[in-house]
C-alpha positions as CSV (number, residue, x, y, z in Angstrom):
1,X,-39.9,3.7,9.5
2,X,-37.9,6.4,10.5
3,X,-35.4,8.4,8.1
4,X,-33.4,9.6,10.7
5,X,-29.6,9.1,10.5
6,X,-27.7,7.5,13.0
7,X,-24.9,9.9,13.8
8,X,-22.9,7.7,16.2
9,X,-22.6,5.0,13.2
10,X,-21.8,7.5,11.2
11,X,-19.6,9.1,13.4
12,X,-17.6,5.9,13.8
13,X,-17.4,5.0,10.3
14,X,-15.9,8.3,9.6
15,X,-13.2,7.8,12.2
16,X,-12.3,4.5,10.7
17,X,-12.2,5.8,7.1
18,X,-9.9,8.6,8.3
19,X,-7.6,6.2,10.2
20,X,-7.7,4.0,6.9
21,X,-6.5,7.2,4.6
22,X,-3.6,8.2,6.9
23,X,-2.5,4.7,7.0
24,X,-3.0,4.5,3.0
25,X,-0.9,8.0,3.5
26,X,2.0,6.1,5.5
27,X,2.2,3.5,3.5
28,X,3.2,5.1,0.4
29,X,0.2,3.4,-1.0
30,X,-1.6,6.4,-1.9
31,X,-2.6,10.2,-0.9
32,X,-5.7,11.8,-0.2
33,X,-5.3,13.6,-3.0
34,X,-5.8,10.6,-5.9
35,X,-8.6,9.5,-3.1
36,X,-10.6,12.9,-3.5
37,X,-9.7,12.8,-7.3
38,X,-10.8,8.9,-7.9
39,X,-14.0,9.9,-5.8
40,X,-14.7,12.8,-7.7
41,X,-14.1,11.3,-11.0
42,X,-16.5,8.2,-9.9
43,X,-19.3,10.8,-8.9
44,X,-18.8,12.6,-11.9
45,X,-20.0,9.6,-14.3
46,X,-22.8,8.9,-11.6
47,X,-25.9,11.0,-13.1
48,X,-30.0,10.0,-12.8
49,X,-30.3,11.1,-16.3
50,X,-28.6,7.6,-16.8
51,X,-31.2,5.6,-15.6
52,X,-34.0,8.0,-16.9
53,X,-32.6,7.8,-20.4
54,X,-32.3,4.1,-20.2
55,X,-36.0,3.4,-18.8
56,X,-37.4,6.4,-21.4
57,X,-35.8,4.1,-24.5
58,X,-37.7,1.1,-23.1
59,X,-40.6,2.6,-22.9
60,X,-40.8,3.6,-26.6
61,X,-38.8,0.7,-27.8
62,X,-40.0,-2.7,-26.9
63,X,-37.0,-4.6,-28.6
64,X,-34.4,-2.2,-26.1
65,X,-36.6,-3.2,-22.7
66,X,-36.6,-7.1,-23.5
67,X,-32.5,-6.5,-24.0
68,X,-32.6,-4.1,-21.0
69,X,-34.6,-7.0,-18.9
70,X,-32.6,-10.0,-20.4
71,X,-29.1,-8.6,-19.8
72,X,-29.1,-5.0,-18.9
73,X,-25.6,-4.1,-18.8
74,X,-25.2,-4.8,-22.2
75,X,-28.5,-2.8,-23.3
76,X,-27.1,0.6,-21.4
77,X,-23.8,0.2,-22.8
78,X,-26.0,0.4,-26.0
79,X,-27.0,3.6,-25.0
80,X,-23.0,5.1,-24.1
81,X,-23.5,4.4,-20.6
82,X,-20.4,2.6,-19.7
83,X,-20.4,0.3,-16.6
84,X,-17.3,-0.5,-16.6
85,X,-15.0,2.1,-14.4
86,X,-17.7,0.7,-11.5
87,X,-16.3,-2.3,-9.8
88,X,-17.7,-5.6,-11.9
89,X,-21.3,-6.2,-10.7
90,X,-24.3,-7.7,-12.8
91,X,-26.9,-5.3,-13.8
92,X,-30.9,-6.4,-13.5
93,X,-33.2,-5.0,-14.4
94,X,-36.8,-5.9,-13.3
95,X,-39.9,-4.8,-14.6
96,X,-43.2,-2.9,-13.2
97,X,-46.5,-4.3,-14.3
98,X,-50.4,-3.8,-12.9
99,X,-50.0,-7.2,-11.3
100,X,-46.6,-6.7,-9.6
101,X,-44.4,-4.1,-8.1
102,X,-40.9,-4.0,-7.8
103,X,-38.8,-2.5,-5.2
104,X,-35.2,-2.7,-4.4
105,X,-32.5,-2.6,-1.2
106,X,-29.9,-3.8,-0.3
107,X,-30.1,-5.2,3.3
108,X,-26.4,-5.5,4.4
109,X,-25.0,-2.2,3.7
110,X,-26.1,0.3,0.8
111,X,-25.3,-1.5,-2.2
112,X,-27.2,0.6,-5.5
113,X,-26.7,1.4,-9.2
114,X,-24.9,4.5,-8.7
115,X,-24.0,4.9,-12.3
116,X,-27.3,4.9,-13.2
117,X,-29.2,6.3,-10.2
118,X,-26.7,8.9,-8.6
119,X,-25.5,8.6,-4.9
120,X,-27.9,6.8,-3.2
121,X,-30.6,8.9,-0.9
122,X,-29.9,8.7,3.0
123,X,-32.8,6.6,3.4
124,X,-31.9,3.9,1.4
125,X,-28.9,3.1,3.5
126,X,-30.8,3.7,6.7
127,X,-30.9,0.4,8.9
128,X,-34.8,1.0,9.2
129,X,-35.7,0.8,5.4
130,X,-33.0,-2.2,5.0
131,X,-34.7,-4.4,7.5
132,X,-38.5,-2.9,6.8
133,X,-38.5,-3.3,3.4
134,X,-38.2,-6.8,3.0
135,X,-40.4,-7.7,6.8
136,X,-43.4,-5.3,5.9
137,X,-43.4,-3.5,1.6
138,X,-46.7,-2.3,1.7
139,X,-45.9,-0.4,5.1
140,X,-42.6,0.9,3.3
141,X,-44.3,2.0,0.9
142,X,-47.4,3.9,2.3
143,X,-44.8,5.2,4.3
144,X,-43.7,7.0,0.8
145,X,-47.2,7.9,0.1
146,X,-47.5,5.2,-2.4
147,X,-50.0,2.7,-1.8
148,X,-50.3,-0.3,-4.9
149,X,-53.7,-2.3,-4.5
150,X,-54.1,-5.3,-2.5
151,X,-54.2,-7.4,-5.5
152,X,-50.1,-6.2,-6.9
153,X,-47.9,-8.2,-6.2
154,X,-44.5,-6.7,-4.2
155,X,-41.2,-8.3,-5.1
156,X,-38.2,-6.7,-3.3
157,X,-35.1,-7.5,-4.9
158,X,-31.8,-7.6,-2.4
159,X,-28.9,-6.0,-3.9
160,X,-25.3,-7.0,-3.5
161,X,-21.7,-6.4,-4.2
162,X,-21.9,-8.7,-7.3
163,X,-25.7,-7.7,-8.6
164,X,-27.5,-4.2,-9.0
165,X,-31.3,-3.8,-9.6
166,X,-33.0,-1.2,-11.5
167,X,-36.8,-1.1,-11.8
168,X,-38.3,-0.4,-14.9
169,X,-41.6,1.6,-13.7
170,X,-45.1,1.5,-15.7
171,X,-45.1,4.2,-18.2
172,X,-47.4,6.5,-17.2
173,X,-50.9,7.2,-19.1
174,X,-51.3,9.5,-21.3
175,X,-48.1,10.0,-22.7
176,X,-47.9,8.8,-25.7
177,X,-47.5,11.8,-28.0
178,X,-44.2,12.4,-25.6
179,X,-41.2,12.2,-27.3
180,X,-37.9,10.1,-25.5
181,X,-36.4,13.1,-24.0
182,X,-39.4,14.5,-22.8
183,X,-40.7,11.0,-21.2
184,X,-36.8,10.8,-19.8
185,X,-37.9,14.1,-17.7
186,X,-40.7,12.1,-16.2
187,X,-38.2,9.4,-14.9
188,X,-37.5,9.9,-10.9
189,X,-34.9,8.4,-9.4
190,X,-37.5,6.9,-6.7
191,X,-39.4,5.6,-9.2
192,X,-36.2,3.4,-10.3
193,X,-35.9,2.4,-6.9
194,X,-39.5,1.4,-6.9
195,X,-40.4,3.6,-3.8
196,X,-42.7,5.7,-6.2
197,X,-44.7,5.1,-9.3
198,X,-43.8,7.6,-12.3
């Protein structure tokens, strides 16, 4: 899989997002400026400490991770992460045991728990990992320099605009005399994505 972008994509898109703003512009509708400042204010509130703080309390609180896997965005917003300046989607969140895997994509366009996560990585909206992911995991994945055994099972969950997916990944040995915060600094945003163990 190659992580290369695809500029003349890009390059289009971009044209037909500017085209979009001016029009916006005309229209009266509204002005670059509220654009940059709705952007920035979204971006602001998108932070991987998030998601790290959310998988550290599962990982020391049992009770939290069966909330966080039976309706997760109720379990965050028990944390003061608040979901709700996102557009209306359905949180998941899946789980990482010896037996299985988890990894997630979304394999029409880049859909992803910002708010949780941070902007997605250029990789994950790259055509190649959309399509590979879901023909070929194990490749995927060894292409990360992460290779589960033969006998793991690998679920790849397919976002979408109404449902996000966050991986809950194993807690790693030997860290049990961690405290939360310190076991949040272990969290990597890869590892929510399921491209990495932690």
């Amino acid at each position: 899989m190659s992580h290369e972008h695809d500029h003349e994509k890009s390059g289009a898109a971009s044209h037909r997002v500017t085209h979009l703003i001016e029009a916006l512009e005309r229209g009266g509708i509204l002005t670059r400026e509220k654009i940059d400042s709705t952007v920035e204010d979204f971006l602001a509130k998108a932070v991987p400490h998030n998601g790290k703080r959310a998988i550290a309390r599962a990982w020391v609180d049992p009770a939290f991770k069966q909330r966080l896997l039976d309706n997760a965005n109720i379990a965050v917003a028990e944390l003061g992460i608040d979901l709700s300046h996102w557009s209306p989607v359905v949180l998941r969140a899946v789980e990482n045991t010896p037996e299985r895997h988890n990894v997630i994509v979304c394999t029409l366009c880049s859909c992803y728990p910002i708010a949780l996560l941070g902007p997605s990585p250029a990789w994950y909206k790259s055509e190649a990992y959309r399509s590979q992911v879901v023909r070929d995991p194990r490749g995927v994945l060894a292409e990360f320099g992460f290779r589960p055994a033969e006998s793991v099972r690998i679920d790849v969950w397919d976002s979408t605009a109404d449902v996000r997916y966050l991986v809950i990944p194993m807690r790693p040995r030997g860290t049990e005399d961690l405290s939360e915060e310190r076991l949040a600094e272990l969290v990597t945003r890869d590892g929510m994505i399921g491209t990495a163990p932690i």
